[in-house]
C-alpha positions in Angstrom: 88.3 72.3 245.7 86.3 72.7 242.6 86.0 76.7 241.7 82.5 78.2 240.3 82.9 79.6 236.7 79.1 80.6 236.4 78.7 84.5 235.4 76.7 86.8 237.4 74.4 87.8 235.6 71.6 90.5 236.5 68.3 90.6 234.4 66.0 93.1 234.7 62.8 93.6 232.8 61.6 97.1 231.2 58.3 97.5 229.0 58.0 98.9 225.9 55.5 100.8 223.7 54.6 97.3 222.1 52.5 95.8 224.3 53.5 92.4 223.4 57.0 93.0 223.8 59.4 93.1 226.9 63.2 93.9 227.2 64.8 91.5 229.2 68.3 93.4 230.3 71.9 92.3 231.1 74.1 93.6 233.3 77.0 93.1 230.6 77.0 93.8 226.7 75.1 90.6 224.7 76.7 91.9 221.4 79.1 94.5 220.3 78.1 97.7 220.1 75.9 98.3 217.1 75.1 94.9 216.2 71.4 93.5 216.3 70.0 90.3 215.6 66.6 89.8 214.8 65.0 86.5 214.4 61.0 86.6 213.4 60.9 82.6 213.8 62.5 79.3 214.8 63.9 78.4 211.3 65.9 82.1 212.0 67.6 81.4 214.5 69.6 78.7 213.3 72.8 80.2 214.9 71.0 81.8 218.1 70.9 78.8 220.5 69.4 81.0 223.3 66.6 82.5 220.6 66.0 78.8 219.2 65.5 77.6 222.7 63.1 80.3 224.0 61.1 79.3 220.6 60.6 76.1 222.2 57.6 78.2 224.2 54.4 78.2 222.3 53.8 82.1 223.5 56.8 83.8 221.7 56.6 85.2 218.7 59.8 86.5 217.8 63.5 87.2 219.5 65.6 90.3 219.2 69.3 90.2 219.8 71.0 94.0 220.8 73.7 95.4 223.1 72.8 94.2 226.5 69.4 93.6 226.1 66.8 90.5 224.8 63.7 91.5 223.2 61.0 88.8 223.4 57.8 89.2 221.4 54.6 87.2 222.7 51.8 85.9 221.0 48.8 88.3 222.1 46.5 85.6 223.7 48.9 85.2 226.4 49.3 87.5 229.2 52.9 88.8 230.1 52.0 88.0 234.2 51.8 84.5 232.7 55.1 84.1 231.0 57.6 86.7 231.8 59.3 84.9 235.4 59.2 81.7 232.9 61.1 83.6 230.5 63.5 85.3 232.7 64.8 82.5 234.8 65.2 80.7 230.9 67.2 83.6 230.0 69.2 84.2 233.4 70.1 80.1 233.6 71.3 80.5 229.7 73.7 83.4 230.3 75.0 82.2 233.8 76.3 79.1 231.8 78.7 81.2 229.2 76.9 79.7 226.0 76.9 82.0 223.6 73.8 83.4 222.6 75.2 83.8 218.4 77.3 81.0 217.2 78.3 83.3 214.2 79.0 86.6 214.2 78.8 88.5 211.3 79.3 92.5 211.8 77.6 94.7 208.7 79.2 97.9 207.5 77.6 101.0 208.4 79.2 103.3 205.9 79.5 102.6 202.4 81.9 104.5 200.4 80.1 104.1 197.5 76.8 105.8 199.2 75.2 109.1 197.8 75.9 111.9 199.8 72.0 112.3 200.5 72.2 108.3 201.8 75.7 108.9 204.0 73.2 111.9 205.4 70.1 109.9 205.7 72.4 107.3 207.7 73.6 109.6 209.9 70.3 111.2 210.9 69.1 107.6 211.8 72.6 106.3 213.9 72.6 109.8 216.1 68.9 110.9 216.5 66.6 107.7 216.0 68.8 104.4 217.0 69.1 105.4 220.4 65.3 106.4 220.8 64.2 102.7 219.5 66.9 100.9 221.3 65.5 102.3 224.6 62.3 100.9 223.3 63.8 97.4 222.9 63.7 97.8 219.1 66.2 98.7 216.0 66.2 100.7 213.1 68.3 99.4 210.0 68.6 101.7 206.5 67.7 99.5 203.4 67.2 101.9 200.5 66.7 105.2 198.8 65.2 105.8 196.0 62.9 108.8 193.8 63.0 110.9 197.5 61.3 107.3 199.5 63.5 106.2 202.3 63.2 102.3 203.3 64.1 101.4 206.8 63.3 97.6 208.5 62.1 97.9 211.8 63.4 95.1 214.2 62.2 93.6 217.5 59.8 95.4 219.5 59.2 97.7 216.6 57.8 94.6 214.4 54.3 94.6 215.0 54.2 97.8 217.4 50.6 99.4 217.4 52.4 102.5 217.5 55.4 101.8 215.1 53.9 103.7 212.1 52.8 106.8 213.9 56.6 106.7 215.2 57.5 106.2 211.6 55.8 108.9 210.0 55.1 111.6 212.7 58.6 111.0 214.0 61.0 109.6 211.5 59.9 111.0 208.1 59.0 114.6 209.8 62.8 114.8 210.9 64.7 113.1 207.7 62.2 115.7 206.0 63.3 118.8 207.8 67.0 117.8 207.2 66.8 117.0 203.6 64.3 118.2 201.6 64.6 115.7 198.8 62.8 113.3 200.9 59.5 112.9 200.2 58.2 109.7 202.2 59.9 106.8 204.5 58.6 103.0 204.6 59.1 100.3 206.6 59.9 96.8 205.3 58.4 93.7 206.8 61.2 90.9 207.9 
């Protein structure tokens, strides 16, 4: 008697404020908590066998890595009624067989000891009140710099290319960074 090893694995799909985005969700944690991956083309994802496959579709644009959850960015001319059963069953069949989705995982440090104390602050602002709000939206946040009262932050997966990414940015993001810390004067994002 030969015993299955295949993991269940439940998807679901949720939308997102980028219209050519969709979250395609795990019923188990992808990554450790914490830990994104995003990968804006094929040549990325080098060491993301799932992403490099799902590449192999002329309609995506772009694969995000986080938690329990695959964001997949389509090229506008296609229609997500079109693609998304295509792209679920992909994903579903990938994760039932065990692969794994990174073949290296490197973790970055949150907290460096050698931060400012207005950068420690600016960090923690953007772990407790505005990573949660963009992972629900299938997207991540990452600090980059500070400099002369300018924060930098990358925006990742569904966030890339939102419509509505700089309004979040500045009517959201600055406003609060500004109302906790004064010295801030403006926050960018940085293309990947």
């Amino acid at each position: 008697m030969q015993v299955d090893n295949k993991r269940v694995v439940n998807l679901y799909l949720e939308a997102n404020p980028n219209p050519n985005s969709l979250k395609f969700v795990a019923n188990f944690m992808l990554l450790p908590a914490g830990v994104s991956h995003d990968f804006p083309s094929k040549d990325s994802a080098e060491k993301a066998p799932l992403a490099s496959e799902l590449f192999d579709y002329d309609f995506v644009d772009r694969v995000f890595y986080m938690s329990n959850f695959i964001t997949v960015t389509k090229k506008e001319e296609v229609e997500w009624v079109e693609i998304r059963n295509t792209l679920k069953e992909h994903i579903q069949v990938y994760l039932e067989s065990g692969k794994p989705i990174i073949s290296e995982l490197t973790e970055e440090p949150v907290v460096n000891e050698n931060d400012s104390e207005t950068v420690k602050k600016i960090k923690g602002i953007l772990d407790e009140y505005i990573k949660p709000a963009v992972e629900q939206d299938g997207g991540a946040i990452a600090f980059q710099s500070y400099q002369d009262g300018v924060v930098k932050v990358q925006l990742q997966g569904s966030c890339s290319g939102c419509p509505s990414s700089t309004i979040t940015l500045k009517a959201g993001i600055e406003n609060l960074l500004k109302r906790a810390l004064p010295e801030i004067q403006s926050v960018e994002a940085e293309s990947v």
